[in-house]
N, C-alpha and C positions, 0 to 999 in steps of 0.2 A: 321200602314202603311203597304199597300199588297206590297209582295216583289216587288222588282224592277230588272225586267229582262235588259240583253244587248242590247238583239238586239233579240227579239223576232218575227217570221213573222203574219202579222196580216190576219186574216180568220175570213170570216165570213158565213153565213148560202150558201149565193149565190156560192161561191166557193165550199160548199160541195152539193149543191146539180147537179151543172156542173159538179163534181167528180162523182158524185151517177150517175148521165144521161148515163154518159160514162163507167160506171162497168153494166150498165143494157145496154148498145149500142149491146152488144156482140164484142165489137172490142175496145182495146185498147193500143194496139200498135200503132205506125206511118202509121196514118189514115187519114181522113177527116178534125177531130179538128187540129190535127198539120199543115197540111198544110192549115186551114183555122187561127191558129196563125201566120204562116209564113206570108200570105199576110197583114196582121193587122201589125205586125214588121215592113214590106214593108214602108205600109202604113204610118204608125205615123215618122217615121225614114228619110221619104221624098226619099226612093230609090226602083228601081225597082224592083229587089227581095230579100230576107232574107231566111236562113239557119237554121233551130232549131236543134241542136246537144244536146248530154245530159251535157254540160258544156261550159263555156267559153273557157277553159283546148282545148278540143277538137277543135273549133274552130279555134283556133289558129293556132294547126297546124296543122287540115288540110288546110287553108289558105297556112300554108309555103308549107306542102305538096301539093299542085296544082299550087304553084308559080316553081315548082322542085328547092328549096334551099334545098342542104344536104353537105357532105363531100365537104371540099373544099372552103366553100362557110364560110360567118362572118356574124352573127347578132347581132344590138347592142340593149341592156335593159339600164334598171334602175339600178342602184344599191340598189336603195330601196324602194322596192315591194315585192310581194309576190313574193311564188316560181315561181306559174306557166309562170309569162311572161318569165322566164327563160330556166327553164324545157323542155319548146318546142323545144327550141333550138335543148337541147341537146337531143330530140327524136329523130330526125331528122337528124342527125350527123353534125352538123353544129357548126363552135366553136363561141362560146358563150363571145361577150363581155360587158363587164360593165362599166359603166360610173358613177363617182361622180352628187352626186344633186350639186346646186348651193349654195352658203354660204347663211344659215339660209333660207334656201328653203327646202320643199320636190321633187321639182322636178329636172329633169337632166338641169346640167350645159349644153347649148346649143354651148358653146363655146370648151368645152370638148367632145361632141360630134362631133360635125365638125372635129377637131383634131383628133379622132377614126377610120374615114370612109377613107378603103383604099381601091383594087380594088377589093379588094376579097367581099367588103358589098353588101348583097343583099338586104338586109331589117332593116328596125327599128321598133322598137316596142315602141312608147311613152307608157307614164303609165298614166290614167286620173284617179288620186289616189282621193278619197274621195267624187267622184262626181263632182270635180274641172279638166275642160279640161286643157289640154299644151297648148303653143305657138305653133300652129301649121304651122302660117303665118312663125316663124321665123325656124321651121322645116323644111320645104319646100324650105324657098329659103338659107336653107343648101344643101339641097337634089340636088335643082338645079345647085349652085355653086359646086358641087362635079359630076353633070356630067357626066366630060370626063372620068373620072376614071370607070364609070359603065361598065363593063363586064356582055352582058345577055349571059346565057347560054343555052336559049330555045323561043318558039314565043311569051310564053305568058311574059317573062322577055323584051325582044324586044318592045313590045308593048308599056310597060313604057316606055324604053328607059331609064333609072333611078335607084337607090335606092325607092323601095317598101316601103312604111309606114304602116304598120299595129298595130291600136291602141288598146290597152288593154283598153279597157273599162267597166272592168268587173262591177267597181261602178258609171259608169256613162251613163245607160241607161235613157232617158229624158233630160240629160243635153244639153245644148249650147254652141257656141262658135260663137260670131260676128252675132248671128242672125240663125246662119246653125244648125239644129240639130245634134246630136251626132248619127252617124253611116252614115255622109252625110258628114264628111267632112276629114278625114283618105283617103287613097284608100281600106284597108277592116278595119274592127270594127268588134271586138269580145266584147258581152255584157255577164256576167254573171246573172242569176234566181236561184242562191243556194236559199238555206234558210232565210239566212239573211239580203238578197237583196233588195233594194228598192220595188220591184217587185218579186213577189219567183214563182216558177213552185216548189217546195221544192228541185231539181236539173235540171241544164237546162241552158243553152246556144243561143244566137243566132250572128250570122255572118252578115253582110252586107259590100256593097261593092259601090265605086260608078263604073259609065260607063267607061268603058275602049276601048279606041279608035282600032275599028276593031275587037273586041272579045263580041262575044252576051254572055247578061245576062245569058240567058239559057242556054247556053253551060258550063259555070262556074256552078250556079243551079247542073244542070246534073253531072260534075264530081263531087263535091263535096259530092253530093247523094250517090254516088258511092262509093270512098270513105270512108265514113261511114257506107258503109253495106255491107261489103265486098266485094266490087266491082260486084257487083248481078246489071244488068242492071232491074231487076223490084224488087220494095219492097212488101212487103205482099199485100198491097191493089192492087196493080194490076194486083198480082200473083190471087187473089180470085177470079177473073171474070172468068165468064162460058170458060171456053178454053185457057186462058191465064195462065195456067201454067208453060210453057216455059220459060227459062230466059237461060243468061251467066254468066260468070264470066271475065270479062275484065282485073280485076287487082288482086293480092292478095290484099283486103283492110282491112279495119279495120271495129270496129266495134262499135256506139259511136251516134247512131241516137234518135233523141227524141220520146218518148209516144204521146198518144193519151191522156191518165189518164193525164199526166203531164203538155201538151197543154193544156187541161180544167183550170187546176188552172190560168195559165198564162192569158188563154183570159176574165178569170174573174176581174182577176188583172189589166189588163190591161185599161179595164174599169172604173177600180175605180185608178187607176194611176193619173190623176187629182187633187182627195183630197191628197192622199202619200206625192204628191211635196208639195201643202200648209200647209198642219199641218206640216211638217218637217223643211219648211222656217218659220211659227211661234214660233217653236219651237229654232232655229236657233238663233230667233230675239233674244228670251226671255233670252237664254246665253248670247249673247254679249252685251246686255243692261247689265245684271249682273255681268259681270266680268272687266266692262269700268276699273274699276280701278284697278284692280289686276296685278300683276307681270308678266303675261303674255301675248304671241301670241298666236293668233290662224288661224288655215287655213281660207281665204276667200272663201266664195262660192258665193258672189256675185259682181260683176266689170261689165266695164263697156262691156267687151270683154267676160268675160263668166258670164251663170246662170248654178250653180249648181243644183242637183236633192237632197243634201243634204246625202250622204249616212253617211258619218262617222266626228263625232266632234273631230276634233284633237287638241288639245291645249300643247303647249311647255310652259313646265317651268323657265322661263328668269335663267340663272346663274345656274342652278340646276343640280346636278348631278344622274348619273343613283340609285344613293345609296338612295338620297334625293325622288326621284319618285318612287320606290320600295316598299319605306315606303308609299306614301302616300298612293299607291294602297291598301295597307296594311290594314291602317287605314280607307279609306273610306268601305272597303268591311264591316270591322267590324260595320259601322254604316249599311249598307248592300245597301253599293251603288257600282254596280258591273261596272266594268273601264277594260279595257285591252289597249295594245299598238302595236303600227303601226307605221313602221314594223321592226322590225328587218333587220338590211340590211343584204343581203342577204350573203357578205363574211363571216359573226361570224357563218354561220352552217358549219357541217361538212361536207353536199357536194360539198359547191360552194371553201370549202376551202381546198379538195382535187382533184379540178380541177385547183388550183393555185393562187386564188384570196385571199389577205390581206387584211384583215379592214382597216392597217394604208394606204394603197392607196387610202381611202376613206372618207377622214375626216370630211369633210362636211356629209355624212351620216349617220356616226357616230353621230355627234352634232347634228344632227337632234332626231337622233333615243334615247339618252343616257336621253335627259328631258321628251321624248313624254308621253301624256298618252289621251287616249280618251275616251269622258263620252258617256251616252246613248243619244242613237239619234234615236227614231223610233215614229210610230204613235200610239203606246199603252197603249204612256204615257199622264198621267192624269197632269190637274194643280200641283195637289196637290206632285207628285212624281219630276214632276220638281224644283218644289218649295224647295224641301226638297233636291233633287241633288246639286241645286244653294247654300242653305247654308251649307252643309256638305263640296259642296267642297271651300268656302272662309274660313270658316272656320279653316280648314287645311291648305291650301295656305300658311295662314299668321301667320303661327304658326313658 
């Protein structure tokens, strides 16, 4: 049996030679290819424009940072996600809150959240964890019910009139919700392109946003540009034209823009994004036909309300303890079937638990997080490695 990787990203000849075009272009910085991915993101995403940053990470918050949330101001997360829908927050100086999932859910308690938003909330950050969107009907008309309580503190906060949505969508680029694509139906979406991504740039981000009444696409575009290039109103490519060397500095910004090298892989991917979703959805099937009868849940990625893009297999061990799952990771690796879990809620580290946050505030996250364990889920796998993950892991299961 050839090893069996996690989460490998899949390349192939086409991708390197979009890579090779672009190291013989003479220009491979934030150039022509990125901002011809950005339109392509645009495009597929159903919105007018998109942002290619070099992470979802970034995204994020420069999203908050051109909303102006900082000191003073409350955002609320997941309790159980990864770091970064958090992280931002606290870039930003913005305190940082967290909300329990729902009992025997991964997602947030919607009724716990409502209960969270007080005047000070600028924004939410749902989590569309595993390639599986939120309730975002039932997002919104929280957002709406809460209102009167909104405090904007600037035009573009005014605009909303509202509590801001910005959805972490790092594994759910492709996905759906009621028919709306993913990055069309949040007010901004941040999509991750790491490595292990349904999609990989091998690092890489991209932003979207929908229309905001009285504030041009471009305007947004533009600051966010800026932004991430340290506030330099021209980037290299524009600086390179016969006379066009002149620029400002508008803001001290940061600094966090994507390549031109890294755009390549993306727009080849992006092309072949099409098969990614189907072999992942057969691959999908071929689990849950296998495991009908087994002591377990597992996340849906398909309803009637969302299509997932399939990124990560999560399956909870009914009754199981974190002692019980530990082992099995254990035991599968030694047949060499490689598993990890998702996610850790975020109170059990030591930084979200020296900003004050307890796990037993969280206990549905916990019980989520204490059986998780998820198997491989990518398109590099053969029949035959599936075959052999499906009985390795009933196998153990029902030991």
């Amino acid at each position: 049996m050839e090893d069996i990787k996690f989460s490998p990203p899949d390349i192939t000849d086409e991708e390197i030679r979009e890579v090779t075009d672009t190291l013989r272009s003479g220009w491979i910085t934030t150039g022509p290819k990125t901002k011809l991915f950005e339109k392509k993101i645009a495009e597929y995403c159903n919105t007018k424009r998109a942002v290619c940053l070099n992470s979802a990470t970034a995204c994020m918050e420069m999203a908050l940072r051109l909303l102006g949330i900082g000191p003073g101001d409350e955002v609320i997360t997941s309790a159980y996600t990864y770091t970064a829908s958090a992280s931002v927050v606290c870039h930003v100086g913005a305190k940082l809150i967290l909300v329990d999932t729902a009992k025997d859910s991964f997602f947030m308690d919607y009724d716990k959240l409502e209960k969270s938003i007080t005047s000070k909330t600028k924004a939410i950050i749902p989590v569309d964890l595993a390639g599986v969107m939120c309730d975002y009907d039932k997002i919104f008309e929280i957002v709406e019910r809460k209102k009167n309580l909104f405090c904007a503190n600037n035009e573009l906060q005014e605009a909303f009139g509202r509590i801001i949505v910005l959805a972490d969508s790092a594994h759910a680029f492709g996905s759906k919700y009621k028919s709306l694509q993913c990055g069309n139906v949040a007010d901004f979406t941040s999509f991750s392109f790491h490595a292990i991504k349904n999609l990989t740039t091998s690092e890489g981000g991209a932003l979207t946003w929908r229309g905001i009444p009285g504030i041009s696409d471009d305007d947004i575009y533009r600051k966010i540009m800026l932004f991430s290039l340290h506030g330099q109103t021209k980037d290299a490519l524009e600086k390179s034209k016969i006379g066009s060397w002149e620029y400002d500095i508008v803001t001290p910004g940061y600094k966090c823009n994507m390549t031109d090298l890294v755009a390549s892989l993306g727009l080849i991917q992006l092309k072949r994004f099409p098969y990614f979703i189907d072999k992942r959805k057969k691959i999908i099937e071929k689990y849950e036909e296998a495991f009908a009868d087994c002591p377990i849940s597992t996340l849906q990625h398909y309803s009637k309300d969302v299509t997932s893009t399939g990124h990560l297999y999560m399956v909870r061990l009914c009754g199981k303890n974190e002692k019980f799952r530990n082992d099995l990771i254990n035991k599968l690796a030694e047949k060499k079937v490689p598993t990890n879990v998702h996610y850790k809620p975020l109170p059990l580290f030591t930084a979200y638990k020296s900003l004050g946050f307890k796990i037993n505030a969280f206990p549905n996250a916990f019980d989520s997080y204490q059986n998780e364990i998820t198997l491989p889920l990518h398109t590099l796998l053969t029949d035959e490695q599936i075959h052999y993950i499906i009985n390795n892991f009933n196998t153990n299961i029902l030991k």
